[in-house]
C-alpha positions in Angstrom: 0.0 0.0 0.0 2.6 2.3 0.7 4.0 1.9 -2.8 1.1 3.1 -4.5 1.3 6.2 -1.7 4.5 6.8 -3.0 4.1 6.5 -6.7 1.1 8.7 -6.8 0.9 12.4 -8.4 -0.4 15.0 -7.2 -1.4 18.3 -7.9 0.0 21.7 -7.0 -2.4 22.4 -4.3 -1.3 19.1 -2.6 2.2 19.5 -3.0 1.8 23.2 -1.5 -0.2 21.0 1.4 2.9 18.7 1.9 5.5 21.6 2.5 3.5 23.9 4.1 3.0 26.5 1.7 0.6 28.4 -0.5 0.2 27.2 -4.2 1.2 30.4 -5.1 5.0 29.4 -3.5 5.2 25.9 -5.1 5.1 27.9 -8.9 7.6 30.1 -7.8 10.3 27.5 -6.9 8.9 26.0 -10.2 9.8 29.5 -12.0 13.0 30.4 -10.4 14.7 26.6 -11.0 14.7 25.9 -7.4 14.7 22.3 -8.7 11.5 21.0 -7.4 10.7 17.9 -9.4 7.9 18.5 -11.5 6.1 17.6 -14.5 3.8 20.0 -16.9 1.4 17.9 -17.9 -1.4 20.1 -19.8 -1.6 23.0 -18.2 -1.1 22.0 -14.9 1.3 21.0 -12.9 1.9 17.4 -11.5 4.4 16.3 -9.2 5.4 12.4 -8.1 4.8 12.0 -4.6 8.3 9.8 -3.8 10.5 12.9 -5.8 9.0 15.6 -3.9 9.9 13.3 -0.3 13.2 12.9 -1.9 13.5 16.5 -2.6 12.2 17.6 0.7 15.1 15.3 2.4 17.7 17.5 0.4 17.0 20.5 0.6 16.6 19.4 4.5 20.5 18.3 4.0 21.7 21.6 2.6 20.5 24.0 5.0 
């Protein structure tokens, strides 16, 4: 079960959710190459729930 967790996609509004922040935040990491790993899929953007933990964990490393 905690595969499929892990492997899911979310949205921006969830990934916002996960760190904290407002959506607005999210698309500005997005825009200034912060290197948060997402995907434009559409017009929206998607991100994979396991890249944004593994992310989170470095950025948690280099501060």
């Amino acid at each position: 079960m905690s595969e499929y967790i892990e492997e899911r996609w979310i949205n921006i509004d969830e990934a916002a959710d996960y760190f904290g922040v407002k959506p607005a935040t999210i698309r500005d990491w997005i825009r200034k190459g912060k290197g948060i790993p997402a995907q434009k899929i559409g017009k929206s953007w998607k991100f994979k729930y396991s890249e944004l933990a593994e992310w989170a964990k470095t950025q948690e490393s280099s501060n």
